[in-house]
N, C-alpha and C positions, 0 to 999 in steps of 0.2 A: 777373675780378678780376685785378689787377695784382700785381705782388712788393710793393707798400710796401703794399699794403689786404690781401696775405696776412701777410704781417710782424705788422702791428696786430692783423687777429686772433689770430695766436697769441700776441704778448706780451699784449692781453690776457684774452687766454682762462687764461694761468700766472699773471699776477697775481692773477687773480681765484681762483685753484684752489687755491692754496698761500696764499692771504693770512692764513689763521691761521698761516703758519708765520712770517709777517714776515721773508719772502726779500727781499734788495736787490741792487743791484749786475745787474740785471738786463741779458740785453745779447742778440746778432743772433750765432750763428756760424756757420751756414750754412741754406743755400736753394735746395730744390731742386723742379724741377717735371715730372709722371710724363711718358714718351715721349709719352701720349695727350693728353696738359694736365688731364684730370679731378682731378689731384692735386697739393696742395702739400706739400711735408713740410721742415718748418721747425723747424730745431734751436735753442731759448733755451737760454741758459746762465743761470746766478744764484748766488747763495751765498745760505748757512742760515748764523743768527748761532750756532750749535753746529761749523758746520765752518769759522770763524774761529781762528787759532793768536794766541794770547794768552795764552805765556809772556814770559818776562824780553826774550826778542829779538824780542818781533813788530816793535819797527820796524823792528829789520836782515833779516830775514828777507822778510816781508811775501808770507809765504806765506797763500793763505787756497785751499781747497778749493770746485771749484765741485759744481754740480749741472746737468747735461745731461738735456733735453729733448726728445725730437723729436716736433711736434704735429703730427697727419697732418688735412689740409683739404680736404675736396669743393669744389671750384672752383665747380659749380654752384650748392649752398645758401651758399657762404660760410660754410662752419661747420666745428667741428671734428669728427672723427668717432673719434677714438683720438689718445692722449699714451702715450708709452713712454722709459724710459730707454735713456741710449746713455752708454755711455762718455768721460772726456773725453778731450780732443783737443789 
């Protein structure tokens, strides 16, 4: 498997995970692949419409909180095998 066919799997493996949450904003922030290559581990970012700031200044402000990702992928089955939180960045 390549970086954009690991990429795909994990955006949608979190789309699919989280879709009762009706996260958007969905995006790529980093990618990385184990010394042996049997691993991908692939960080999505996204926001929850709960960690959107929508007081009187959300236009000036236009701060919104994300949500980090890191979805760990066996190379071989192309699948995910563990999602864990990471801090943002």
């Amino acid at each position: 498997m390549d970086v954009k066919e690991a990429v795909q799997v994990a955006k949608a493996y979190v789309a699919e995970l989280f879709d009762d949450e009706n996260i958007r904003n969905v995006g790529l922030e980093e990618v990385d692949r184990s010394e042996d290559g049997n691993t991908w581990t692939i960080t999505i970012d996204f926001s929850r419409p709960w960690e959107s700031y929508n007081g009187p200044l959300a236009s000036v402000m236009q701060s919104q909180s994300r949500s980090y990702k890191q979805v760990h992928i066996r190379d071989k089955y192309k699948r995910v095998f563990s999602i864990t939180s990471k801090t943002g960045t």
